[in-house]
N, C-alpha and C positions, 0 to 999 in steps of 0.2 A: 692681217692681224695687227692692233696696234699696242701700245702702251697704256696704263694708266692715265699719261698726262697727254695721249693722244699721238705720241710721235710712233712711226711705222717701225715694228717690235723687226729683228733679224736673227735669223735661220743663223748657225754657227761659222755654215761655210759665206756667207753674205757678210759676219761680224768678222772674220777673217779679211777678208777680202776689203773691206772699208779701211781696218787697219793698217791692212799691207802685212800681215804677217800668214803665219801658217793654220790650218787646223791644227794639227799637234802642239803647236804652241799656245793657242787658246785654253785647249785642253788641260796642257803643263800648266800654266795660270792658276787654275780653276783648284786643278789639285793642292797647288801649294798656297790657294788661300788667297792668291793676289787678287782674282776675279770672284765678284761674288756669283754664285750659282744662278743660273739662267729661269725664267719664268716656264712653265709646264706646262704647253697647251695642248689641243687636240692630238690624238695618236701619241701622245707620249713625246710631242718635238721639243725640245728647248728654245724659247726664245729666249735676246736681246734684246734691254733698249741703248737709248744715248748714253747713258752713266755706264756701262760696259764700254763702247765705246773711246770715252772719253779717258778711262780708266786707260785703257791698253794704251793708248798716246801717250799718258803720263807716264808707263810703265818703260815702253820706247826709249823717251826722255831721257829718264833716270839711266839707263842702259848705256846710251849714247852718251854721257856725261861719266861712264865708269865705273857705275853701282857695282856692286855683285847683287845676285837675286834677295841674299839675306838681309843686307841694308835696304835694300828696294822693300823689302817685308816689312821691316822695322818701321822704316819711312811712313809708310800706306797706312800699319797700324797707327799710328799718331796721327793721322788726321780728326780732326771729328767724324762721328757718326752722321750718316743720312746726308754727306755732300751731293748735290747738284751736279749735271753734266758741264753746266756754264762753270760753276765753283771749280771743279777738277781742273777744266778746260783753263783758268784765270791761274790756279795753281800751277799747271805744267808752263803756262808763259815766264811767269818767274823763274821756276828749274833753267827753261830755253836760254833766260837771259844770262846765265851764265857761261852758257858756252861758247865755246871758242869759236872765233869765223872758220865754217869748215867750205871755203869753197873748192870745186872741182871742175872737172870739164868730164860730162857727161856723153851720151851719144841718145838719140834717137827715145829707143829702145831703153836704155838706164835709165833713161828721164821716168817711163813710165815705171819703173821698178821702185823709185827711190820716192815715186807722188803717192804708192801704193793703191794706183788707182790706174783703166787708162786713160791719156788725154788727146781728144782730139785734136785737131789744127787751131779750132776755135781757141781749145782751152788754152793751148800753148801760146796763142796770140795777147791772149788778155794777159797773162804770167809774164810775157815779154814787156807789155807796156805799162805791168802794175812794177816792174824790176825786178820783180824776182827770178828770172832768166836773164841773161846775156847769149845773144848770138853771136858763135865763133865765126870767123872764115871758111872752115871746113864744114860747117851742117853742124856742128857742134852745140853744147848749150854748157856758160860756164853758171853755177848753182852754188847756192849753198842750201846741205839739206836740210837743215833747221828753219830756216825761209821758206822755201819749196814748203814744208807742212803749212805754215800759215798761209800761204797761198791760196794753197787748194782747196783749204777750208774755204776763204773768200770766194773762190767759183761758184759756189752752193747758195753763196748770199745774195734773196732776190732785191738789187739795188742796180742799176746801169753802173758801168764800169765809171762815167765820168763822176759819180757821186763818189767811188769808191777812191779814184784818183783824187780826187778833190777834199775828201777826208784826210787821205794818206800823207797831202801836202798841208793841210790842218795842223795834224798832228804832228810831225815833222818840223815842221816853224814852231809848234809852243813847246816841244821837247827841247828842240835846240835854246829857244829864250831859257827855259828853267834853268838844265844845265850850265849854261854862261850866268846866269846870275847866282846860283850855287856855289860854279864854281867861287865865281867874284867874291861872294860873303868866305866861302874857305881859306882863298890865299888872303883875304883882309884877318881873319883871325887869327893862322898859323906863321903870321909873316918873320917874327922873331923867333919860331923855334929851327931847332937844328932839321936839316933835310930827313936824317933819318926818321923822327919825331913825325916830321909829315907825312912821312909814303907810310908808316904804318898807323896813324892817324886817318892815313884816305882809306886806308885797305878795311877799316873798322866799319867807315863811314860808309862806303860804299854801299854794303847789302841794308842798308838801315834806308839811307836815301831814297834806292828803289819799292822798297816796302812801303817809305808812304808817300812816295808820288804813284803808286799802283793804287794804296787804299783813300788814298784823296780824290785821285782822276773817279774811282768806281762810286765814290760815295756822290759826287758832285755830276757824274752821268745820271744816275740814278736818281736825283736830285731834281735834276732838270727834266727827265721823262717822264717821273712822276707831274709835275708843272704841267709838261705839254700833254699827255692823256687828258689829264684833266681838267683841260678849256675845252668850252663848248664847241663844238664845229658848230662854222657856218653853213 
């Protein structure tokens, strides 16, 4: 069975399991409104699609950042209506970016607990060379969990890993240029106010800054695909 827009709909214990979370806790969701109610297909099963999915990651998110379930409520109601799995998906990155580096030193075993999936050797090879694993001395893997999810997600993406490396270091060189130029225009503006003036000056700036180099990188991706769809192939 699939979706409306065609993507392959999931059984509750499948929408669990993609998650990393529980049946019962899909269920809990459901009831208090966080999940919207499943599609109703043959024999009475409920399906899934992506935006449940993508929904439960956000929900994650918020969690691991300290929510309570009622602000997580609060939250999810304020979105607009009829968001997108990519939309949610683009929203939880922002939530991600604020949290703190949580890394750890995992085993084996944890690793597949914490990808909420499992990973083969393969998988864990690519994770290693995309950085988002570190190998210990002991068999170990040092992580961080907020990484590890965007990870995993990339394993799904059909592109060769050297594309996806080759992106990562893209991105990575023109973030780092913004940032240093940002920064540079900040300390040229704030240079004669007192220190305290600036740290809570930067602390303002901050979530503002991220917001539109998110909605400028998205509008100018978009931008440019729209462009290349639409030259002819040769």
């Amino acid at each position: 069975m699939t979706t409306d827009a065609g993507e392959p709909a999931l059984t509750i214990d499948e929408l669990a399991a993609r998650a990393g979370v529980t049946v019962r806790t899909v269920r809990f969701y459901g009831t208090k409104g966080l999940l919207p109610p499943p599609v109703i297909g043959p024999r009475r099963v409920g399906h899934y699609g992506p935006g449940h999915l993508a929904r439960l990651a956000l929900i994650e998110e918020l969690q691991r950042q300290g929510m309570t379930l009622a602000a997580i409520e609060r939250r999810l109601s304020a979105l607009p209506p009829g968001l997108s799995a990519h939309d949610l998906a683009i929203h939880r990155a922002v939530v991600a970016s604020w949290a703190p580096e949580a890394v750890e030193s995992v085993s084996r075993e944890e690793l597949g607990r914490l990808a909420g999936r499992e990973l083969g050797d393969e998988d864990v090879e690519r994770l290693v060379a995309l950085d988002v694993l570190a190998r210990e001395d002991d068999g170990r893997f040092r992580v961080d969990a907020g990484l590890l999810r965007l990870g995993v997600e990339m394993l799904d993406v059909p592109l060769s890993q050297e594309t996806i490396l080759a992106a990562r270091t893209a991105l990575i060189a023109h973030s780092r240029a913004a940032a240093g130029e940002l920064s540079r225009l900040l300390r040229e503006a704030v240079a004669e106010r007192a220190p305290q003036e600036v740290k809570s000056l930067s602390a303002h700036m901050h979530p503002l800054v991220v917001q539109a180099l998110l909605t400028t990188f998205q509008r100018s991706l978009r931008e440019e695909l729209r462009a290349w769809l639409s030259e002819p192939r040769a």
